[in-house]
Backbone atoms as SQL, in Angstrom:
CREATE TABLE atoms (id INTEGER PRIMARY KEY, chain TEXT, resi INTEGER, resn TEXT, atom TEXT, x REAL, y REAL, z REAL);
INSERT INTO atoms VALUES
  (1, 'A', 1, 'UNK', 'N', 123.751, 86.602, 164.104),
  (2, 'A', 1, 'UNK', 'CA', 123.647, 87.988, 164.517),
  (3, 'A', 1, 'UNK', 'C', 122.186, 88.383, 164.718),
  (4, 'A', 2, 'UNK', 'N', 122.375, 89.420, 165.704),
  (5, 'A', 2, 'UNK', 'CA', 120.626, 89.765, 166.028),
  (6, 'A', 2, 'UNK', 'C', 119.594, 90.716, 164.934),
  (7, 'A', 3, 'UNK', 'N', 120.849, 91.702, 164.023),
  (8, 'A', 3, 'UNK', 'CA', 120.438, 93.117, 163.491),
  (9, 'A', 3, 'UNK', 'C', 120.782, 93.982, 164.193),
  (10, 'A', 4, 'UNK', 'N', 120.636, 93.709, 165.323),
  (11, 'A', 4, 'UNK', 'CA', 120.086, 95.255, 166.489),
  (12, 'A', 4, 'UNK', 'C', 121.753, 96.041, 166.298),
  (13, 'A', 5, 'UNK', 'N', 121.488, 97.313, 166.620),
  (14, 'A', 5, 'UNK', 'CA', 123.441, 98.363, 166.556),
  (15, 'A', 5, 'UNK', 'C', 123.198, 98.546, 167.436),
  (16, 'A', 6, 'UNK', 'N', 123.743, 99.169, 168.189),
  (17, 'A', 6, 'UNK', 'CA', 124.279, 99.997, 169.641),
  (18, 'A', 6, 'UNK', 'C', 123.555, 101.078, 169.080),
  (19, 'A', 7, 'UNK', 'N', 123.175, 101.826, 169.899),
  (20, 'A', 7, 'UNK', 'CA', 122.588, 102.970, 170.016),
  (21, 'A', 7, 'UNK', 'C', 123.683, 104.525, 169.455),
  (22, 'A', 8, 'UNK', 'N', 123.677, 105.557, 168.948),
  (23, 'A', 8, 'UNK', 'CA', 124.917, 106.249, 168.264),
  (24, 'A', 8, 'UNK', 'C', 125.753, 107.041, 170.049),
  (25, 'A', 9, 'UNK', 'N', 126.851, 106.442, 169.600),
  (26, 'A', 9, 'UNK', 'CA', 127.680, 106.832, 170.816),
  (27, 'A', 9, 'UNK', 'C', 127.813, 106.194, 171.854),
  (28, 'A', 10, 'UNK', 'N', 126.967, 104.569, 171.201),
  (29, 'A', 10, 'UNK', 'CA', 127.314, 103.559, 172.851),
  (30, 'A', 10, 'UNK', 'C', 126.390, 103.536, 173.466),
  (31, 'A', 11, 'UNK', 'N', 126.558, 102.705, 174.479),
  (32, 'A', 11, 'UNK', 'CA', 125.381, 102.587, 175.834),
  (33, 'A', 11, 'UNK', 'C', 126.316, 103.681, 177.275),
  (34, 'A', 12, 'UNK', 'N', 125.781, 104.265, 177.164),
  (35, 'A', 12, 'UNK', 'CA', 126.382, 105.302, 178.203),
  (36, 'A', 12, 'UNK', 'C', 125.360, 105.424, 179.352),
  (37, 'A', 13, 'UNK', 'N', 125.683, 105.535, 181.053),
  (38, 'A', 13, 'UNK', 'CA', 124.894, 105.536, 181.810),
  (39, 'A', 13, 'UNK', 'C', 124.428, 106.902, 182.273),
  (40, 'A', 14, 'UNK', 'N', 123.445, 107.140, 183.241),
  (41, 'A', 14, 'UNK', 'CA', 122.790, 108.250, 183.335),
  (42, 'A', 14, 'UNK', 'C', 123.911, 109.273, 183.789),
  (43, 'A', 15, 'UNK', 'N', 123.383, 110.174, 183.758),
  (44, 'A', 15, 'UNK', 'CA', 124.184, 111.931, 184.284),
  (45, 'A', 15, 'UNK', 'C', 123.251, 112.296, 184.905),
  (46, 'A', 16, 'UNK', 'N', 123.655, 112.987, 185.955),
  (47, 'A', 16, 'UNK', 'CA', 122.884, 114.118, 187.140),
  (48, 'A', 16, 'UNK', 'C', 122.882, 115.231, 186.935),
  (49, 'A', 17, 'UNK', 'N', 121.582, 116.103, 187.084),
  (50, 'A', 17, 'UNK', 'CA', 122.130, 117.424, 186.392),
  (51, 'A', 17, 'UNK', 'C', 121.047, 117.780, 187.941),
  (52, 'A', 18, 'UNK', 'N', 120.766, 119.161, 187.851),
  (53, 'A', 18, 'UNK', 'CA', 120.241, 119.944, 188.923),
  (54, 'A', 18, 'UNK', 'C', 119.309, 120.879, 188.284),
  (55, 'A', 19, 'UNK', 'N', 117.842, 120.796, 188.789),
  (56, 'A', 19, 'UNK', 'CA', 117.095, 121.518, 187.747),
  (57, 'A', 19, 'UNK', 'C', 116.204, 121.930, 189.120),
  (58, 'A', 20, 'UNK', 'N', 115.685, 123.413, 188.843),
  (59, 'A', 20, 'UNK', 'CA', 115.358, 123.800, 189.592),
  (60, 'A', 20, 'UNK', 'C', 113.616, 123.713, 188.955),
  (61, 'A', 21, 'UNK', 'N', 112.476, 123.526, 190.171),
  (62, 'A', 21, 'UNK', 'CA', 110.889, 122.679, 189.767),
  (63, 'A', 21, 'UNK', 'C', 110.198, 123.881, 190.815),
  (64, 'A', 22, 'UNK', 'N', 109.353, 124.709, 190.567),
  (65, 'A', 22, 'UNK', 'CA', 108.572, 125.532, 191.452),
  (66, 'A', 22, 'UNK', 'C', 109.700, 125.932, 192.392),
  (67, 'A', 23, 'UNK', 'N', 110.439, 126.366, 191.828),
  (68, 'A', 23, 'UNK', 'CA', 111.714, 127.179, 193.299),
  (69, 'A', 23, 'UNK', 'C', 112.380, 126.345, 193.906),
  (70, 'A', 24, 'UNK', 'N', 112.486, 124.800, 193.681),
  (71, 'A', 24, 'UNK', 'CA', 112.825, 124.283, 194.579),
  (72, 'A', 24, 'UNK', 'C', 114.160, 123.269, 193.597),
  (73, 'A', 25, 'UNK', 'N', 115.204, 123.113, 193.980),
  (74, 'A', 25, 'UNK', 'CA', 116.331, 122.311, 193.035),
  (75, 'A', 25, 'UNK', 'C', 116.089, 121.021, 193.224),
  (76, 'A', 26, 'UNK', 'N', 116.297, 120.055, 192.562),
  (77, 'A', 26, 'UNK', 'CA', 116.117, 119.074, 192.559),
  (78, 'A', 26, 'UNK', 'C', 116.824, 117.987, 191.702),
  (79, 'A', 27, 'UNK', 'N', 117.487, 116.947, 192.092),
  (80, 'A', 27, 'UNK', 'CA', 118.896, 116.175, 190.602),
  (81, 'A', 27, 'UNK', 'C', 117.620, 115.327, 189.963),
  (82, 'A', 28, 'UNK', 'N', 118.333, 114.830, 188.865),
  (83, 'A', 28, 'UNK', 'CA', 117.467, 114.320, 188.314),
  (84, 'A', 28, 'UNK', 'C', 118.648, 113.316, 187.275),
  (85, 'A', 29, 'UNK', 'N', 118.790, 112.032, 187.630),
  (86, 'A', 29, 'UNK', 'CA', 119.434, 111.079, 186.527),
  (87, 'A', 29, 'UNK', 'C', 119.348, 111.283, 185.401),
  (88, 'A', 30, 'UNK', 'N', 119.382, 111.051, 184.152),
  (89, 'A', 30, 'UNK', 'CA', 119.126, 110.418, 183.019),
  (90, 'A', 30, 'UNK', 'C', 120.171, 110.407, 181.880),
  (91, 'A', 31, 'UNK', 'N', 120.119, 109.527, 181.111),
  (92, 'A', 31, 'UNK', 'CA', 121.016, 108.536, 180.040),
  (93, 'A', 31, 'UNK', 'C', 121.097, 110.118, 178.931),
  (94, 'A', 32, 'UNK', 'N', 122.156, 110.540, 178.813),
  (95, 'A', 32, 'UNK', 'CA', 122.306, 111.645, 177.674),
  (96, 'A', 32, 'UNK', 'C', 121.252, 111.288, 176.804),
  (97, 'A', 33, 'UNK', 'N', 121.188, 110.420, 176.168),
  (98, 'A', 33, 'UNK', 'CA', 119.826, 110.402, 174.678),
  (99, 'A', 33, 'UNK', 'C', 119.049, 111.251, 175.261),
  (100, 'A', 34, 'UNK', 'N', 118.572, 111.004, 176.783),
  (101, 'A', 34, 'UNK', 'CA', 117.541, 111.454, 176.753),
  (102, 'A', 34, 'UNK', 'C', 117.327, 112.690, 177.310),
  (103, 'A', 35, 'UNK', 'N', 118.832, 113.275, 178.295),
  (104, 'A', 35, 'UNK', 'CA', 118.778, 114.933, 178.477),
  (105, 'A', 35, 'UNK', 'C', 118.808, 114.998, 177.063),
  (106, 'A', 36, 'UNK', 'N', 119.179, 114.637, 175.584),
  (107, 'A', 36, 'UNK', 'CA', 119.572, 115.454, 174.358),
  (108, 'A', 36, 'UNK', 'C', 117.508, 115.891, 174.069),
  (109, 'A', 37, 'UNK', 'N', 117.179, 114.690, 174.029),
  (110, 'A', 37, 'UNK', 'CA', 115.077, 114.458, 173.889),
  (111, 'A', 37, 'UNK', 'C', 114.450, 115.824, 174.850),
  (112, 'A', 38, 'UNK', 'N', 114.803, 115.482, 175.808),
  (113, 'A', 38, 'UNK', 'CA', 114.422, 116.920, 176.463),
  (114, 'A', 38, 'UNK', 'C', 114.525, 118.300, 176.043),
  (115, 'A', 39, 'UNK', 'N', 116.389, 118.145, 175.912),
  (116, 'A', 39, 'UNK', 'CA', 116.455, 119.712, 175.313),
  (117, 'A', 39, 'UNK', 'C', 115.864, 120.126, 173.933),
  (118, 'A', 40, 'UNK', 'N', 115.796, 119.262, 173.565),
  (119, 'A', 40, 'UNK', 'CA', 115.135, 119.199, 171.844),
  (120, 'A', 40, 'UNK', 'C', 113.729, 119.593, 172.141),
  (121, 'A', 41, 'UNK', 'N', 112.915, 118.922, 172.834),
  (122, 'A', 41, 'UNK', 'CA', 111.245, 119.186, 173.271),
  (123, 'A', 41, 'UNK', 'C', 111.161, 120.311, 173.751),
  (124, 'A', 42, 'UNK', 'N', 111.848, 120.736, 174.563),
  (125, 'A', 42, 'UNK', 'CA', 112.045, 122.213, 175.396),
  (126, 'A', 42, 'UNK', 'C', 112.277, 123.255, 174.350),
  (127, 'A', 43, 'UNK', 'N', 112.807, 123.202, 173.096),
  (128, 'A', 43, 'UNK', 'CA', 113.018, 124.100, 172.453),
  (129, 'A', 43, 'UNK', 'C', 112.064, 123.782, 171.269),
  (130, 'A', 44, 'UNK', 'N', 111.808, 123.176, 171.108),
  (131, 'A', 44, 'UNK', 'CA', 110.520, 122.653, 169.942),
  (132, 'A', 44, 'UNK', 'C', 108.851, 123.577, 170.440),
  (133, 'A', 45, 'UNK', 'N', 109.050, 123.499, 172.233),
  (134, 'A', 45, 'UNK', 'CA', 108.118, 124.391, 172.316),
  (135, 'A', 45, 'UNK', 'C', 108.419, 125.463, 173.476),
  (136, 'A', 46, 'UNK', 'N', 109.499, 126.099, 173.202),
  (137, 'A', 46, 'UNK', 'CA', 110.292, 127.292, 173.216),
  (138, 'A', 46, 'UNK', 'C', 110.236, 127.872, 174.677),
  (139, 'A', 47, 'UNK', 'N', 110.609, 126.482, 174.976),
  (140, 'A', 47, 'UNK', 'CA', 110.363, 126.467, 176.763),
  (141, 'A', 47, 'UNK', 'C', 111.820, 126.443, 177.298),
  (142, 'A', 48, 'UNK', 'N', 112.352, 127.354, 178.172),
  (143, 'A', 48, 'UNK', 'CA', 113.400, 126.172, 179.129),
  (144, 'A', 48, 'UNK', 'C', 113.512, 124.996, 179.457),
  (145, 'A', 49, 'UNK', 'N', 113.990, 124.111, 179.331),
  (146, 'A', 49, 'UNK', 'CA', 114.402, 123.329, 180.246),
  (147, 'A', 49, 'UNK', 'C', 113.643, 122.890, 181.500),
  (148, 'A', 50, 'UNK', 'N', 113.319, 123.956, 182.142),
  (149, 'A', 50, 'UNK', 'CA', 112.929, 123.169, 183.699),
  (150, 'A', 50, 'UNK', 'C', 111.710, 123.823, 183.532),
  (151, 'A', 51, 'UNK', 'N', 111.362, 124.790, 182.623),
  (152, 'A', 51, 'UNK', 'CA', 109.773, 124.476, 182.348),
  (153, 'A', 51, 'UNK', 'C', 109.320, 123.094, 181.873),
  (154, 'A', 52, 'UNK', 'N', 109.848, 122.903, 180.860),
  (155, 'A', 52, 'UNK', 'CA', 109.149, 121.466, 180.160),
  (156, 'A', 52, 'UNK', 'C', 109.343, 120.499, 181.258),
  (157, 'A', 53, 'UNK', 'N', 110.321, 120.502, 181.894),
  (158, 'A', 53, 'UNK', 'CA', 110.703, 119.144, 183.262),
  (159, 'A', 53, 'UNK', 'C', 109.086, 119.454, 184.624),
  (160, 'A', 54, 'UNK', 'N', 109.155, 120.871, 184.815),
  (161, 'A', 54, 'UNK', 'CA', 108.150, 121.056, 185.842),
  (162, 'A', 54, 'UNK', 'C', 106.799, 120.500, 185.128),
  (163, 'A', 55, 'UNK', 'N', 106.539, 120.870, 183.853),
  (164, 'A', 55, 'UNK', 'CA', 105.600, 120.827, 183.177),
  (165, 'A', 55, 'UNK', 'C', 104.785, 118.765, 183.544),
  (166, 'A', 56, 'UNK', 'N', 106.137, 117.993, 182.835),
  (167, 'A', 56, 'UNK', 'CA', 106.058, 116.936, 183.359),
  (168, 'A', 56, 'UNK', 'C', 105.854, 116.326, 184.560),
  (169, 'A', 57, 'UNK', 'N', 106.730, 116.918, 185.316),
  (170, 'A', 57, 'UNK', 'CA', 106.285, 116.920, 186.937),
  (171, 'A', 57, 'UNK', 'C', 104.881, 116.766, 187.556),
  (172, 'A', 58, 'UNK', 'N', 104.323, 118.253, 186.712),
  (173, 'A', 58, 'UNK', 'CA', 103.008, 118.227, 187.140),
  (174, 'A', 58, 'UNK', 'C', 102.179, 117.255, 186.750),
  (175, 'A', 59, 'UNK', 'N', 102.073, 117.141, 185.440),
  (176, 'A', 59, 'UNK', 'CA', 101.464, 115.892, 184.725),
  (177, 'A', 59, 'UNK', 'C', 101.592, 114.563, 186.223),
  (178, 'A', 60, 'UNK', 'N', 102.440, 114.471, 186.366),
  (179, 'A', 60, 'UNK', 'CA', 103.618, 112.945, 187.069),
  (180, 'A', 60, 'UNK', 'C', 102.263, 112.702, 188.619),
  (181, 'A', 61, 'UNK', 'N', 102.513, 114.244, 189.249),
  (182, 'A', 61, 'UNK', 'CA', 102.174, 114.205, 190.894),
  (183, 'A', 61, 'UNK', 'C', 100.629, 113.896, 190.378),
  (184, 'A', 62, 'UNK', 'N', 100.150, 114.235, 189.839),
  (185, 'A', 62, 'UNK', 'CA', 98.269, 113.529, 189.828),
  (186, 'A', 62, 'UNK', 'C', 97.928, 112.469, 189.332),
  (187, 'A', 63, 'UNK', 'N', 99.242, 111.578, 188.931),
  (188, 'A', 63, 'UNK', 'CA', 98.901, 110.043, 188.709),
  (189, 'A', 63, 'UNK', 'C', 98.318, 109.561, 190.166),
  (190, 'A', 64, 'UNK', 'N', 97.719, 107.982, 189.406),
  (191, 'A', 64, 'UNK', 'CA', 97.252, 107.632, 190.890),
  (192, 'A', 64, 'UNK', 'C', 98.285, 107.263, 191.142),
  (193, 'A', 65, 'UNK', 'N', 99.382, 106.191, 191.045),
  (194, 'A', 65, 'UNK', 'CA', 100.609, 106.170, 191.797),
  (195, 'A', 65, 'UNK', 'C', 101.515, 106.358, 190.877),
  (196, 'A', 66, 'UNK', 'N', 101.801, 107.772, 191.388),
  (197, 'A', 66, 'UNK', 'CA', 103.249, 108.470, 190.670),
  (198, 'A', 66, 'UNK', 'C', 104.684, 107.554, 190.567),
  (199, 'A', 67, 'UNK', 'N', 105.474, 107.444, 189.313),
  (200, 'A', 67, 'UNK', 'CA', 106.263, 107.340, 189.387),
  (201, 'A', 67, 'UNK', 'C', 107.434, 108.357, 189.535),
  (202, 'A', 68, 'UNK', 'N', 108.976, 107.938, 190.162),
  (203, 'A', 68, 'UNK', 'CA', 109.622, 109.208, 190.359),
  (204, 'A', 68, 'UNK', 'C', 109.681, 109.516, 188.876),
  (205, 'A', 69, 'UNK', 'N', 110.421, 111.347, 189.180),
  (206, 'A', 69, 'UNK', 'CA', 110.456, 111.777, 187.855),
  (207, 'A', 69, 'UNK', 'C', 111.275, 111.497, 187.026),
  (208, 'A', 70, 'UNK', 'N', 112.219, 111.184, 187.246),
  (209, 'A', 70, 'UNK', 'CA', 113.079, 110.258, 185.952),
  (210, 'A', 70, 'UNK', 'C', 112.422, 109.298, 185.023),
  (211, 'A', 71, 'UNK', 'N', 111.612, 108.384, 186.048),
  (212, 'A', 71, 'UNK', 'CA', 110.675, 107.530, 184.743),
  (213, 'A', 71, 'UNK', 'C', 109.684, 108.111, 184.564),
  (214, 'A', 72, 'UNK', 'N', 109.160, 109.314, 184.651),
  (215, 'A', 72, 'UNK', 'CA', 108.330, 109.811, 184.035),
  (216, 'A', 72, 'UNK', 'C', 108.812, 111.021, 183.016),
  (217, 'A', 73, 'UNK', 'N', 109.914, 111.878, 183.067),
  (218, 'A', 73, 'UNK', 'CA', 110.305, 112.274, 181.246),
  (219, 'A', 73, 'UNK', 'C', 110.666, 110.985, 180.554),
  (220, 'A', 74, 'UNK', 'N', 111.066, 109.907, 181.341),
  (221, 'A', 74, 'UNK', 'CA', 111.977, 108.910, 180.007),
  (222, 'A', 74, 'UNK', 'C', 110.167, 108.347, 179.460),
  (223, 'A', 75, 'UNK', 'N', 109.265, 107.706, 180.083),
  (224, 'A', 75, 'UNK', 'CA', 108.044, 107.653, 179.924),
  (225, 'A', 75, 'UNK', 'C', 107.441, 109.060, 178.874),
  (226, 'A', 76, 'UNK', 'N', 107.403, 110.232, 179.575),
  (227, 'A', 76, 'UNK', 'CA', 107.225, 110.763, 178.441),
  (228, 'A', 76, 'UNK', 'C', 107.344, 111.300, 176.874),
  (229, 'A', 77, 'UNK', 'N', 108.726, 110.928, 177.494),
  (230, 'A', 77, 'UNK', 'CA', 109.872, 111.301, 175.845),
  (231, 'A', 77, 'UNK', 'C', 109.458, 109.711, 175.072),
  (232, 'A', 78, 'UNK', 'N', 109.405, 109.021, 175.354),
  (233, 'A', 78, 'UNK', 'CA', 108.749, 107.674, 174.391),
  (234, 'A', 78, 'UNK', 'C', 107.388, 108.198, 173.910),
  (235, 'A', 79, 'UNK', 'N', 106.778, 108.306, 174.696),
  (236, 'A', 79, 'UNK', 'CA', 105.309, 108.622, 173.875),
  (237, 'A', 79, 'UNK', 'C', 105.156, 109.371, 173.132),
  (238, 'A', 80, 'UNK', 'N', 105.659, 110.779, 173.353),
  (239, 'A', 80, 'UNK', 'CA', 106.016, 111.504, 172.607),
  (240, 'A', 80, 'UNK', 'C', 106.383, 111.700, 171.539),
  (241, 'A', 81, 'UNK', 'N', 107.713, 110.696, 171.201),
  (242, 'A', 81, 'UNK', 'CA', 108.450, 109.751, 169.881),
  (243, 'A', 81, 'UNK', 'C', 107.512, 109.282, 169.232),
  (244, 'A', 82, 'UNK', 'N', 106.403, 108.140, 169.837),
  (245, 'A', 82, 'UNK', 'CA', 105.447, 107.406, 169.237),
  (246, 'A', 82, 'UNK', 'C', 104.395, 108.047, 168.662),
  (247, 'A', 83, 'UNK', 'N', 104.206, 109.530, 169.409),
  (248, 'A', 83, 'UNK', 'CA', 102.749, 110.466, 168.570),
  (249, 'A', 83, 'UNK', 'C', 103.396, 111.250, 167.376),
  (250, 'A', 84, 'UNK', 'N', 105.110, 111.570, 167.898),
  (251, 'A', 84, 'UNK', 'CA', 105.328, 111.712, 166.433),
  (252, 'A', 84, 'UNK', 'C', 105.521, 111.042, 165.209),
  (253, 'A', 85, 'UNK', 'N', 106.254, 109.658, 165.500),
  (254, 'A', 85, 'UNK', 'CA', 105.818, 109.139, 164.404),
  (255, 'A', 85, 'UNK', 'C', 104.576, 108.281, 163.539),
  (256, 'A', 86, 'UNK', 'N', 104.064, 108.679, 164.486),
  (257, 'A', 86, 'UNK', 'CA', 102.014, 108.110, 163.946),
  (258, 'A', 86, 'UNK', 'C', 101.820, 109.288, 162.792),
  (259, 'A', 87, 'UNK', 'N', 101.913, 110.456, 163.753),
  (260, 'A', 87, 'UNK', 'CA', 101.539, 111.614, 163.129),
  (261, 'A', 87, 'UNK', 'C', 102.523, 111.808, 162.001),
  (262, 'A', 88, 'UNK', 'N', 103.435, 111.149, 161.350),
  (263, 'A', 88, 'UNK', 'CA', 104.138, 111.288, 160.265),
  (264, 'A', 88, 'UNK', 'C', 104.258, 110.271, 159.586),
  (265, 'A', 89, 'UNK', 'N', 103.598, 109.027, 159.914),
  (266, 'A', 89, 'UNK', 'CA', 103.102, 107.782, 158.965),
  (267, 'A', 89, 'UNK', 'C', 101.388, 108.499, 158.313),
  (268, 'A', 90, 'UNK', 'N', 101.211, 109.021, 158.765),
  (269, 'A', 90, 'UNK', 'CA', 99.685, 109.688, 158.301),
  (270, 'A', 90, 'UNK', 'C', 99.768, 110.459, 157.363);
């Protein structure tokens, strides 16, 4: 055996949702864990939803080569994870 579990609730594939970015709608994939990471961050800093998504967005478009935005919340929601738990091994 490896150790490793399934993740809680399975490996489930992405969902489309519709989020509206500077006025403009836009779908956006992603694996429930990680719409759940979002809505959690969005309310951690008492944002909507498609603030914290635009927020990222913006971050995303001034890379030198942008990735789309799906891998950039799933990109951000990892790092994110990782500064919190630094910042709580400290």
């Amino acid at each position: 055996m490896t150790g490793l579990d399934p993740p809680p609730g399975g490996f489930v594939g992405p969902v489309k949702r519709s989020i509206t970015i500077a006025g403009h709608p836009t779908s956006i994939s992603l694996e429930p864990l990680f719409w759940t990471r979002l809505e959690e961050a969005a309310r951690a800093r008492s944002l909507p939803l498609s603030a914290l998504v635009a927020a990222v967005d913006a971050l995303r478009i001034v890379a030198d080569d942008p990735p789309n935005l799906a891998s950039a919340l799933r990109t951000w929601l990892l790092a994110q994870s990782r500064d919190n738990d630094a910042s709580r091994s400290q």
